[in-house]
PyMOL Python script that loads the backbone (N, CA, C, O; Angstrom):
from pymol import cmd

cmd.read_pdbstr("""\
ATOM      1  N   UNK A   1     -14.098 139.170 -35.690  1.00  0.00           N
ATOM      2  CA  UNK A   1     -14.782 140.211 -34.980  1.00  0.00           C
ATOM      3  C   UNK A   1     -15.314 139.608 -33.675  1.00  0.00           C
ATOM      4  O   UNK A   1     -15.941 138.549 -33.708  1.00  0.00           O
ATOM      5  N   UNK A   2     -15.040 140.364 -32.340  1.00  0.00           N
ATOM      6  CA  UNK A   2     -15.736 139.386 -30.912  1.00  0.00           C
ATOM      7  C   UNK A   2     -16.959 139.963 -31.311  1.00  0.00           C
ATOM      8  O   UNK A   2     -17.557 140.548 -32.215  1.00  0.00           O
ATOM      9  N   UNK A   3     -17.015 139.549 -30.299  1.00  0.00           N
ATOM     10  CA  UNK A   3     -18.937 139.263 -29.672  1.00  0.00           C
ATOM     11  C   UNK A   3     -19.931 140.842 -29.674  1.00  0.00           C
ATOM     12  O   UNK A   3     -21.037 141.037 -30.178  1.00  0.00           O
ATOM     13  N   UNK A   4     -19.055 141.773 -28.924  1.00  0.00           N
ATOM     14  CA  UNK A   4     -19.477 142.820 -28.743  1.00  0.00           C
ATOM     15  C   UNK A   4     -19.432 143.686 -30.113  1.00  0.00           C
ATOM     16  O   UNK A   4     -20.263 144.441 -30.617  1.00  0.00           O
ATOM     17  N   UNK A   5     -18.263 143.321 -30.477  1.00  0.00           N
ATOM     18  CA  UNK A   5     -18.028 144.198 -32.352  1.00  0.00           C
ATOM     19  C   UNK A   5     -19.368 143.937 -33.116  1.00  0.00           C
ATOM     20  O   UNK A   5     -19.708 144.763 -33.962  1.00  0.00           O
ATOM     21  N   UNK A   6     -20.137 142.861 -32.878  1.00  0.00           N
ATOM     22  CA  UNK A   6     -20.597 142.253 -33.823  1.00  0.00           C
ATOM     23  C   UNK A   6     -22.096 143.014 -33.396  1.00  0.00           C
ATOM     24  O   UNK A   6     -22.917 143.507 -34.169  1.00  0.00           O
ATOM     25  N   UNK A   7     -22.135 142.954 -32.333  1.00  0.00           N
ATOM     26  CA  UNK A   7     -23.487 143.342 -31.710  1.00  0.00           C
ATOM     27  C   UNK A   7     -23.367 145.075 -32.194  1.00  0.00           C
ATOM     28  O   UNK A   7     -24.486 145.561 -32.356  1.00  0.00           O
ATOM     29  N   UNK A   8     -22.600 145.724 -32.359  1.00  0.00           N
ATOM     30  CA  UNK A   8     -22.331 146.790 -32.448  1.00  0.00           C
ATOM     31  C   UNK A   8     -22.775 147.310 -34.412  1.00  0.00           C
ATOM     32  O   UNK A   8     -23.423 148.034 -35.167  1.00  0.00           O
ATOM     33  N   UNK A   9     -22.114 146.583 -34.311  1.00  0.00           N
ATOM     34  CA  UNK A   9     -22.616 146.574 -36.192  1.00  0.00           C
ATOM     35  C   UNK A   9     -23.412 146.380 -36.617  1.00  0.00           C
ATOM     36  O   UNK A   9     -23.801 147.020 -37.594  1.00  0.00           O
ATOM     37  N   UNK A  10     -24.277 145.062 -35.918  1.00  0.00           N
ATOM     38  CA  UNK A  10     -25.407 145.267 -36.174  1.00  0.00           C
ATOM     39  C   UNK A  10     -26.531 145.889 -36.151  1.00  0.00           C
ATOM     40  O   UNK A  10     -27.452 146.067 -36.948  1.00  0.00           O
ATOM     41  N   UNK A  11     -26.223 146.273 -34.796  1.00  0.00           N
ATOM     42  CA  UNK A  11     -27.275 147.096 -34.414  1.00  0.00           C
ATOM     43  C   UNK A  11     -26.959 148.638 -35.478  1.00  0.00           C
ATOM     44  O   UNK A  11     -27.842 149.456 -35.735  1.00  0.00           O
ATOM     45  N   UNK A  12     -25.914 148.710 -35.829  1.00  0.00           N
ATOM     46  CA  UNK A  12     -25.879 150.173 -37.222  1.00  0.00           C
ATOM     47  C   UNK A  12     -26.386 149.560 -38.299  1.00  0.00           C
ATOM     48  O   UNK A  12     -26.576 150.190 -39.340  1.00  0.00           O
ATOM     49  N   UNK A  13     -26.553 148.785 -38.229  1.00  0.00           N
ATOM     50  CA  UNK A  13     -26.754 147.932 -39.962  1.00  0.00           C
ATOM     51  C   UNK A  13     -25.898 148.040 -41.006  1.00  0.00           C
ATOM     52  O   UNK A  13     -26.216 148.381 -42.145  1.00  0.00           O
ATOM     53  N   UNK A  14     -24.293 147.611 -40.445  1.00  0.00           N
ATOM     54  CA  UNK A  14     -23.322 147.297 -41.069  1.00  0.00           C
ATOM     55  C   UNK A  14     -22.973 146.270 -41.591  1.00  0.00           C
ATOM     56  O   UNK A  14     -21.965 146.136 -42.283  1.00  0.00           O
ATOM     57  N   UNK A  15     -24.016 145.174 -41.230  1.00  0.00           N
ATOM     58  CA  UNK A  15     -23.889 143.629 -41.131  1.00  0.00           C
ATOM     59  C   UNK A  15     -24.699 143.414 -42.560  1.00  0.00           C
ATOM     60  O   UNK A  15     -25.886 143.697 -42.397  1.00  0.00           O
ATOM     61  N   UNK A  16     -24.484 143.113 -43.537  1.00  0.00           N
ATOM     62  CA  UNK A  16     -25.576 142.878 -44.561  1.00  0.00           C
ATOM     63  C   UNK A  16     -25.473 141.062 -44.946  1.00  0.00           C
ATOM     64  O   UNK A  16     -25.708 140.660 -46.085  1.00  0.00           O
ATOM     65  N   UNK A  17     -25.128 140.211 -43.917  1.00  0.00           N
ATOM     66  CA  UNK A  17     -25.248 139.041 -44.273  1.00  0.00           C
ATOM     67  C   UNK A  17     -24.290 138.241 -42.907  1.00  0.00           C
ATOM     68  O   UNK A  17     -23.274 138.690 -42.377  1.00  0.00           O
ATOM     69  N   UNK A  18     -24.857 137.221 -42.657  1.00  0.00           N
ATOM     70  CA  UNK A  18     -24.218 136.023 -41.789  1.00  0.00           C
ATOM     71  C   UNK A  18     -24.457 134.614 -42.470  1.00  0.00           C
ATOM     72  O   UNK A  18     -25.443 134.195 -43.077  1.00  0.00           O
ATOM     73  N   UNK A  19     -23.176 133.980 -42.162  1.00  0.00           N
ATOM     74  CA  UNK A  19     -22.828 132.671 -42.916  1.00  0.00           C
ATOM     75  C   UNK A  19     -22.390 131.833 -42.082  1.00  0.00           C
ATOM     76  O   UNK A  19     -21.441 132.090 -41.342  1.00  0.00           O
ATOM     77  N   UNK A  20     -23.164 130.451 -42.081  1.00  0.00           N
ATOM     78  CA  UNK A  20     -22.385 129.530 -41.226  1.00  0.00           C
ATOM     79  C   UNK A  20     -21.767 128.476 -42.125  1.00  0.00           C
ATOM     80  O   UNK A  20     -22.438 128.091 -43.083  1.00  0.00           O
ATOM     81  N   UNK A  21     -19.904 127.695 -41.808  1.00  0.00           N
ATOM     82  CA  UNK A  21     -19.609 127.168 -42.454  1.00  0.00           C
ATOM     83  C   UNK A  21     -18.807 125.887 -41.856  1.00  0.00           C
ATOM     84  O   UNK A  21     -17.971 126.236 -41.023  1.00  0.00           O
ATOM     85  N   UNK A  22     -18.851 124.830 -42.030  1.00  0.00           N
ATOM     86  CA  UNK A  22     -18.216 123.865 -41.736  1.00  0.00           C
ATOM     87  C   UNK A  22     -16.917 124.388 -41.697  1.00  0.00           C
ATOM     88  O   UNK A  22     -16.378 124.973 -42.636  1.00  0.00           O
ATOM     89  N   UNK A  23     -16.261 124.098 -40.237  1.00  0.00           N
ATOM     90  CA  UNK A  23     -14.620 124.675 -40.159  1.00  0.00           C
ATOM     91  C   UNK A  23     -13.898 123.916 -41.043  1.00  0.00           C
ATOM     92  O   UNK A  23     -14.220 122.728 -41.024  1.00  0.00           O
ATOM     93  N   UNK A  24     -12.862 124.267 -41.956  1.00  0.00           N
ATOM     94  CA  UNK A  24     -12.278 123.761 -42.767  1.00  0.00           C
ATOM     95  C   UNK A  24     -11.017 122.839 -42.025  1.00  0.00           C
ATOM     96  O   UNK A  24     -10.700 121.705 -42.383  1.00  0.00           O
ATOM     97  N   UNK A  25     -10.404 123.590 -40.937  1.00  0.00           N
ATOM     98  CA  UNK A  25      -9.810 122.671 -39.812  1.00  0.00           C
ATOM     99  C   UNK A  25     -10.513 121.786 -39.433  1.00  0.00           C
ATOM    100  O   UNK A  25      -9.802 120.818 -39.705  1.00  0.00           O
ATOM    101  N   UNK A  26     -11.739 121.239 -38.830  1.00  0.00           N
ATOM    102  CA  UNK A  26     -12.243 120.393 -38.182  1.00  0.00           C
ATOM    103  C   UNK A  26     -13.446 119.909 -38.634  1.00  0.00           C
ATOM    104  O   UNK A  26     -14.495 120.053 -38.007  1.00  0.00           O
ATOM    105  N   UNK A  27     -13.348 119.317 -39.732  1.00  0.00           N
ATOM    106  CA  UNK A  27     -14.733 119.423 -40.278  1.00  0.00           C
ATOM    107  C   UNK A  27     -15.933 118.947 -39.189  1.00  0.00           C
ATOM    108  O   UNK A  27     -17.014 119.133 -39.748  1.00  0.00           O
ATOM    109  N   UNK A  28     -16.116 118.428 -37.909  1.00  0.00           N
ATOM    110  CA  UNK A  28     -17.369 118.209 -37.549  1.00  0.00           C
ATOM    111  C   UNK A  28     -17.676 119.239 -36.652  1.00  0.00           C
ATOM    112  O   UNK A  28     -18.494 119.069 -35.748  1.00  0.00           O
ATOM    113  N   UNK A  29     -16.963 120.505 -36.867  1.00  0.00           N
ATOM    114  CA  UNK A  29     -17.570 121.598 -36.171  1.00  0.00           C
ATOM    115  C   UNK A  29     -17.856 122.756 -36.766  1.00  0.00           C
ATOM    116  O   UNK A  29     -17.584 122.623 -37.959  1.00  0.00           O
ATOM    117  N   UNK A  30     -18.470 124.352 -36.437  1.00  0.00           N
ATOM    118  CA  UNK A  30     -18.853 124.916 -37.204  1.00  0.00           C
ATOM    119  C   UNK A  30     -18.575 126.114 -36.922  1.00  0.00           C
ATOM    120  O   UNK A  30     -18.854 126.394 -35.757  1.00  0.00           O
ATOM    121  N   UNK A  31     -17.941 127.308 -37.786  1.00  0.00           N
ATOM    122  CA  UNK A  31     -18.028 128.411 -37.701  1.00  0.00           C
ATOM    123  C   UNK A  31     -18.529 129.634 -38.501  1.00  0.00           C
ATOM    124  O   UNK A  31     -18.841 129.312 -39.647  1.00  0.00           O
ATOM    125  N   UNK A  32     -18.672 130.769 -38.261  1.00  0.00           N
ATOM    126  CA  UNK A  32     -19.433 131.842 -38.693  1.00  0.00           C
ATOM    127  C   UNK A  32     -18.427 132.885 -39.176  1.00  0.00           C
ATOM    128  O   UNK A  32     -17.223 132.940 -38.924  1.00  0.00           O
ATOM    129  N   UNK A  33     -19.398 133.944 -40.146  1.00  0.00           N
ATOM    130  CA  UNK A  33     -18.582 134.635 -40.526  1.00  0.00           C
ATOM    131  C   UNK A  33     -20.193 135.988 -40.899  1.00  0.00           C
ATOM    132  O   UNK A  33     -21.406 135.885 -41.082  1.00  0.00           O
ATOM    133  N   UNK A  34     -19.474 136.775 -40.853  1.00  0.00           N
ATOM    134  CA  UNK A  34     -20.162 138.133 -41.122  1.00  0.00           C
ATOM    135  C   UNK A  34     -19.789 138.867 -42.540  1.00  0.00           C
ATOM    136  O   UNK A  34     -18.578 138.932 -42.753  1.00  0.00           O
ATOM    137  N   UNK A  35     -20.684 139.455 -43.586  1.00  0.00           N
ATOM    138  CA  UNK A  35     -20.189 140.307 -44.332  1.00  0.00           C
ATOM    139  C   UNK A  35     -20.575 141.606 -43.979  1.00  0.00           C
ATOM    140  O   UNK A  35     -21.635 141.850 -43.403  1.00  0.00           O
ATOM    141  N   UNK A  36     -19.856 142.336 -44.263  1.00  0.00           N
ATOM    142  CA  UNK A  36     -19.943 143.974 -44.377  1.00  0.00           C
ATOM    143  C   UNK A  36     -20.356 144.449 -45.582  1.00  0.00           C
ATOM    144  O   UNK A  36     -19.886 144.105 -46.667  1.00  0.00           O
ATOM    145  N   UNK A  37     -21.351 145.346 -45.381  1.00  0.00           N
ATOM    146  CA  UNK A  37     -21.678 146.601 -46.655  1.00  0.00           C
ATOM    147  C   UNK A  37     -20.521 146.163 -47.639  1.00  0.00           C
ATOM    148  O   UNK A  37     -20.603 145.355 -48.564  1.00  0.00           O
ATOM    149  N   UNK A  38     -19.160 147.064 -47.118  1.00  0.00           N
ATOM    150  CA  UNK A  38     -18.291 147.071 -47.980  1.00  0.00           C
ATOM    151  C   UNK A  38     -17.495 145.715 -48.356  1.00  0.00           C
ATOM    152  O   UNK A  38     -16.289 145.511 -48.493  1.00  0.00           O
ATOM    153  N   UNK A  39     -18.453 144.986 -48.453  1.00  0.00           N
ATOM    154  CA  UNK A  39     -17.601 143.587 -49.196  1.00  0.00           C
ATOM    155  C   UNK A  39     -17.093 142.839 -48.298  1.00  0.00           C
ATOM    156  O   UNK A  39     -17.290 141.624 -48.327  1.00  0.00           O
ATOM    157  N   UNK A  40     -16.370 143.409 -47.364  1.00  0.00           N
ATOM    158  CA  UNK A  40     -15.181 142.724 -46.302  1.00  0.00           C
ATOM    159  C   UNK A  40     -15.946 141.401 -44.982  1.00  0.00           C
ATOM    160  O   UNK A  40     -16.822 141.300 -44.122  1.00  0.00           O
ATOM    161  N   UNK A  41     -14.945 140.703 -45.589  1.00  0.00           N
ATOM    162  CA  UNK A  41     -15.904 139.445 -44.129  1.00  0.00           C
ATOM    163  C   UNK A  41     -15.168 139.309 -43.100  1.00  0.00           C
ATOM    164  O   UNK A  41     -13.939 139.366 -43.078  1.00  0.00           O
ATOM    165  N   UNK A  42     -16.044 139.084 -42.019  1.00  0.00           N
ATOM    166  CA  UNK A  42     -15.146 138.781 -40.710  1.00  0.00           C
ATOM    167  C   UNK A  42     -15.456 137.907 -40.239  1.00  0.00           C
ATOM    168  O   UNK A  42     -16.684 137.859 -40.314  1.00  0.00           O
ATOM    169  N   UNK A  43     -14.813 136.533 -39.403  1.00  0.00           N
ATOM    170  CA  UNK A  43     -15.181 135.285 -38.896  1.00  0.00           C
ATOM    171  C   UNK A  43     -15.558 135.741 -36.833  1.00  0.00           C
ATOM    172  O   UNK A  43     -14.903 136.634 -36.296  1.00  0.00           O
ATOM    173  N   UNK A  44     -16.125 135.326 -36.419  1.00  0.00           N
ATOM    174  CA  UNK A  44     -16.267 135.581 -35.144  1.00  0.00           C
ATOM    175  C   UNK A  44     -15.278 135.012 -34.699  1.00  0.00           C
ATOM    176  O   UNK A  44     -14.813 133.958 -35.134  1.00  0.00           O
ATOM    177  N   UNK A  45     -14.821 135.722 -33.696  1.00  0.00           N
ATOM    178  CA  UNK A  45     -13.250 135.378 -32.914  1.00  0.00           C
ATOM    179  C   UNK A  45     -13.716 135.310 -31.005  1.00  0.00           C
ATOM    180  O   UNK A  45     -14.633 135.909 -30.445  1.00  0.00           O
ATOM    181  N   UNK A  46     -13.214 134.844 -30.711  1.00  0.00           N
ATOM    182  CA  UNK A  46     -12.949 134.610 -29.064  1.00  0.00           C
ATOM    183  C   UNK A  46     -12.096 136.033 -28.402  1.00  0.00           C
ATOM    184  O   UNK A  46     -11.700 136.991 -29.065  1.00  0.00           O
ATOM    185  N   UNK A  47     -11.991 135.889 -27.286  1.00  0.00           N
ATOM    186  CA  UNK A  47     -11.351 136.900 -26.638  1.00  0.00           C
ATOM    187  C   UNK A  47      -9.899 136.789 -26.938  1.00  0.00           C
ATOM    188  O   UNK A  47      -9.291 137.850 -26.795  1.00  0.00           O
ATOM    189  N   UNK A  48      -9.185 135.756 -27.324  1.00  0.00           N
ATOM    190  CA  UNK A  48      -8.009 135.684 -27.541  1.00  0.00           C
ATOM    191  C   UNK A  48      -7.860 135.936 -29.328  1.00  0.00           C
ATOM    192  O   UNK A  48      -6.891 135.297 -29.738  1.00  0.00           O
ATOM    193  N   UNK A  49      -8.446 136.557 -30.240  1.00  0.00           N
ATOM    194  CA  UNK A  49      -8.650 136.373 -31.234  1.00  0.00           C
ATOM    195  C   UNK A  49      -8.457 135.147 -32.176  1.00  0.00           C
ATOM    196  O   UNK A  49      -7.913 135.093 -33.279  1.00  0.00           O
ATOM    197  N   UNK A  50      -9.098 134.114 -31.378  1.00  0.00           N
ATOM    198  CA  UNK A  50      -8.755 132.927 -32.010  1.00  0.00           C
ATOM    199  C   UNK A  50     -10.485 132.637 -33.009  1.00  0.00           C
ATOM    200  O   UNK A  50     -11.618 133.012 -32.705  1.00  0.00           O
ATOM    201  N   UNK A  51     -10.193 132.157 -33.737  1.00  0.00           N
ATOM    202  CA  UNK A  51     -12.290 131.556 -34.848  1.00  0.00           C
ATOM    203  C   UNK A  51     -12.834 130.989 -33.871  1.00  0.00           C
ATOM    204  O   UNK A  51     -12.174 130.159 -33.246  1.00  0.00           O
ATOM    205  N   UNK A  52     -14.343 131.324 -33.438  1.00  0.00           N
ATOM    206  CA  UNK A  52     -14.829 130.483 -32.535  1.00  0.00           C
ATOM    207  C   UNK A  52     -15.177 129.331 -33.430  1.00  0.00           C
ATOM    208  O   UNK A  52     -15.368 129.571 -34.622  1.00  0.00           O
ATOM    209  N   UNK A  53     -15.291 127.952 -32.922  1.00  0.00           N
ATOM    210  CA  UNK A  53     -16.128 127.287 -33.660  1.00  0.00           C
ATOM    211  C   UNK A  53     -16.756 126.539 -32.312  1.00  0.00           C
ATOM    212  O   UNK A  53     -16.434 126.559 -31.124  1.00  0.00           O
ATOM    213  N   UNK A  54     -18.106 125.677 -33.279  1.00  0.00           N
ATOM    214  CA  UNK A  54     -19.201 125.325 -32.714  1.00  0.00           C
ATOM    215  C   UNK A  54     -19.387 123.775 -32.711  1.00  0.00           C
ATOM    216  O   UNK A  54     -19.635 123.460 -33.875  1.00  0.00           O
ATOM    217  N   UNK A  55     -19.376 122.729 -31.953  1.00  0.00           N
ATOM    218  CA  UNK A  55     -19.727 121.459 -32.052  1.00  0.00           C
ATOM    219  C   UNK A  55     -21.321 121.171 -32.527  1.00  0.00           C
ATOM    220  O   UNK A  55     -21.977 120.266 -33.044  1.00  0.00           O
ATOM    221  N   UNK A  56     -21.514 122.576 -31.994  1.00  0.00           N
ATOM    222  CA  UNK A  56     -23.469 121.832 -32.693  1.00  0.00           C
ATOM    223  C   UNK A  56     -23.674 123.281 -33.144  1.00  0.00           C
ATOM    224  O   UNK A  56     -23.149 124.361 -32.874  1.00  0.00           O
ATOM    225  N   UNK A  57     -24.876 122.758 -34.124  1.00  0.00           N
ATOM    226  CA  UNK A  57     -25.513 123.876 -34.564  1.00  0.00           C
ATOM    227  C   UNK A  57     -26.382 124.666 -33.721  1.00  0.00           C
ATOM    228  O   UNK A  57     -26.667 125.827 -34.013  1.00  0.00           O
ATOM    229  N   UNK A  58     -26.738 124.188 -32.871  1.00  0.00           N
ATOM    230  CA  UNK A  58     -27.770 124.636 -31.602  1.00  0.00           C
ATOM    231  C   UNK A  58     -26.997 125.714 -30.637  1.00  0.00           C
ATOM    232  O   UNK A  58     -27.326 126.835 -30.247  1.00  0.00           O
ATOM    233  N   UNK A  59     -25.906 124.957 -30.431  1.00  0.00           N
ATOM    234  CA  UNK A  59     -25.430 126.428 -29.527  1.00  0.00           C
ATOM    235  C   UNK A  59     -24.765 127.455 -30.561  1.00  0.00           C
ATOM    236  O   UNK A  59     -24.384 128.501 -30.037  1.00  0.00           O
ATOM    237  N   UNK A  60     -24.583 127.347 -31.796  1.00  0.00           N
ATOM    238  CA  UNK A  60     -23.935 128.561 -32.853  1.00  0.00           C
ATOM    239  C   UNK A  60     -25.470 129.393 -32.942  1.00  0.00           C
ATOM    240  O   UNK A  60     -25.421 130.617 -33.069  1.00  0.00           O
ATOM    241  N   UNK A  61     -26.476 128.887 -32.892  1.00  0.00           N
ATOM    242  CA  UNK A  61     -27.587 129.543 -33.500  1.00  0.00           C
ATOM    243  C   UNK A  61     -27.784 130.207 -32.143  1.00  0.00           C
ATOM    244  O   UNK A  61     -27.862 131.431 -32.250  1.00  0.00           O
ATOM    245  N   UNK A  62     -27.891 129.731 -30.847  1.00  0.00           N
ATOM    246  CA  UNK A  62     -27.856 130.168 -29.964  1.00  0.00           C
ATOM    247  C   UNK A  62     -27.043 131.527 -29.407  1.00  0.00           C
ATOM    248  O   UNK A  62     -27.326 132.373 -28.559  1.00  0.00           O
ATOM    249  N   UNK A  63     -25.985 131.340 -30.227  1.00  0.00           N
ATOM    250  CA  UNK A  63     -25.057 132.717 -29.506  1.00  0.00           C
ATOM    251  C   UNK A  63     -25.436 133.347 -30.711  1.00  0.00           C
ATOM    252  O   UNK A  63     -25.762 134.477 -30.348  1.00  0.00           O
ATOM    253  N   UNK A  64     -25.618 133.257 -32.227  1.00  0.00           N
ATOM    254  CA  UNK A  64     -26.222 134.412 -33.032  1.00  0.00           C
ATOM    255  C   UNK A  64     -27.544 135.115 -32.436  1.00  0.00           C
ATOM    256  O   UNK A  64     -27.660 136.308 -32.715  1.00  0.00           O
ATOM    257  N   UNK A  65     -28.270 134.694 -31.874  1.00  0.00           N
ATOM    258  CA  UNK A  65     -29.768 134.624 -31.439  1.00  0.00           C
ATOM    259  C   UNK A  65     -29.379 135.921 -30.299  1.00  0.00           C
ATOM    260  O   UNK A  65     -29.902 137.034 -30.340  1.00  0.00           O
ATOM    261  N   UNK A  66     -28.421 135.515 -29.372  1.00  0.00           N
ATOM    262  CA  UNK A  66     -27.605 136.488 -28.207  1.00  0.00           C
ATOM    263  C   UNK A  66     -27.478 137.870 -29.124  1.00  0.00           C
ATOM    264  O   UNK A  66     -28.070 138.913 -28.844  1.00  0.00           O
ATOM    265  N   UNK A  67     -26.332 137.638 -30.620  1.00  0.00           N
ATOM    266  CA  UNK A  67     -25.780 138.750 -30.807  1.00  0.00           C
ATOM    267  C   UNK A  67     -27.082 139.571 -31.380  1.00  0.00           C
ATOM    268  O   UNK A  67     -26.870 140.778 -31.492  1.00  0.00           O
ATOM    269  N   UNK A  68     -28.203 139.191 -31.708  1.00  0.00           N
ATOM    270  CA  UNK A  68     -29.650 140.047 -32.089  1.00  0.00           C
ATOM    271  C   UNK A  68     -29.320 139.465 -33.669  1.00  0.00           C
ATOM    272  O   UNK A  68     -29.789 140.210 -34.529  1.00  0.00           O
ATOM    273  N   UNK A  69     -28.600 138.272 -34.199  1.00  0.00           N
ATOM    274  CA  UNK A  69     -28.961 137.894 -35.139  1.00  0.00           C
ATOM    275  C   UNK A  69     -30.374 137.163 -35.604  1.00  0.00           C
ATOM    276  O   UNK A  69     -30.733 136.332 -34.769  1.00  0.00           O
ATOM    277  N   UNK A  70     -31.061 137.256 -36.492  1.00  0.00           N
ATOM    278  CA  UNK A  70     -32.136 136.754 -36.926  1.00  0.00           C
ATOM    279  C   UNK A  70     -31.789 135.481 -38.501  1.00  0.00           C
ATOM    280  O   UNK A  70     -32.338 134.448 -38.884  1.00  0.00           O
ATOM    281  N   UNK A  71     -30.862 136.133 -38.886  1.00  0.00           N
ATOM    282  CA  UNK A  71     -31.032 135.452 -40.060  1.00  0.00           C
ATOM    283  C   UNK A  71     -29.756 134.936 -40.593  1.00  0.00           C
ATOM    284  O   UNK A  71     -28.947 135.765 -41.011  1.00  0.00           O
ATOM    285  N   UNK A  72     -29.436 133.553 -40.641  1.00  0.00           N
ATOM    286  CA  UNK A  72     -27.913 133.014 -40.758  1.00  0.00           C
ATOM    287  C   UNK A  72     -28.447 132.039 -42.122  1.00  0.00           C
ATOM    288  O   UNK A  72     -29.334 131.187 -42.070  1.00  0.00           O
ATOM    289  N   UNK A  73     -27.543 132.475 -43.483  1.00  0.00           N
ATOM    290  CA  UNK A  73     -27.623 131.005 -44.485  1.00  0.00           C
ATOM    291  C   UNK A  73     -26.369 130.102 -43.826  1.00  0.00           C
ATOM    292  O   UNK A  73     -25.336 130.566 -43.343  1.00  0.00           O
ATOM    293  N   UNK A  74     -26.795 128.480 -43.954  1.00  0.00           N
ATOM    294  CA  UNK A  74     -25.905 127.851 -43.590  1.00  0.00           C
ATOM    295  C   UNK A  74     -25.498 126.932 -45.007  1.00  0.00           C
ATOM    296  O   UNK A  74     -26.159 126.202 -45.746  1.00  0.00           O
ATOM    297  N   UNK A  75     -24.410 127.260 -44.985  1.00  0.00           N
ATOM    298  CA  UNK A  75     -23.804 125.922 -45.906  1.00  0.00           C
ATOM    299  C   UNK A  75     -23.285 124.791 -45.621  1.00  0.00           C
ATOM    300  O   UNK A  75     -22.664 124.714 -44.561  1.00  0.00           O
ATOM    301  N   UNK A  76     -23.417 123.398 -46.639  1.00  0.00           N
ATOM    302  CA  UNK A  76     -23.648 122.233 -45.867  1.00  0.00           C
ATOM    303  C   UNK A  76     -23.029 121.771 -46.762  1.00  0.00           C
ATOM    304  O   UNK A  76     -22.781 120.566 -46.784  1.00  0.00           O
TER     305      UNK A  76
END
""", "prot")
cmd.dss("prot")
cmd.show_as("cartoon", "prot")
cmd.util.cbc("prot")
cmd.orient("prot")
């Protein structure tokens, strides 16, 4: 889901959970994922629909913070 999808959902309160997870490709970086009401998860994607991932946790928390996220569990 980009950037704007995400902001969009949330703000309906479609979003009932955010997850941050060690990329399974790269383990020293990090990416996110969203669940939906209806069960279904989506990973945040780039403009090219590629997974964003994150070298630090600081700028991932940073662009959740952008999308009006408040509350991310991270797994470690």
């Amino acid at each position: 889901m980009k950037r704007e999808q995400v902001r969009e959902r949330h703000a309906e309160g479609l979003i009932c959970a955010t997850h941050v997870i060690q990329n399974p490709a790269s383990p020293g970086e990090w990416i996110v994922f969203f669940k939906k009401s209806a069960g279904r998860s989506f990973f945040l994607v780039d403009d090219q629909d590629e997974v964003e991932s994150f070298g630090r946790l600081d700028d991932l928390i940073e662009t959740l913070r952008g999308l009006g996220i408040k509350f991310a569990e991270i797994h470690i």
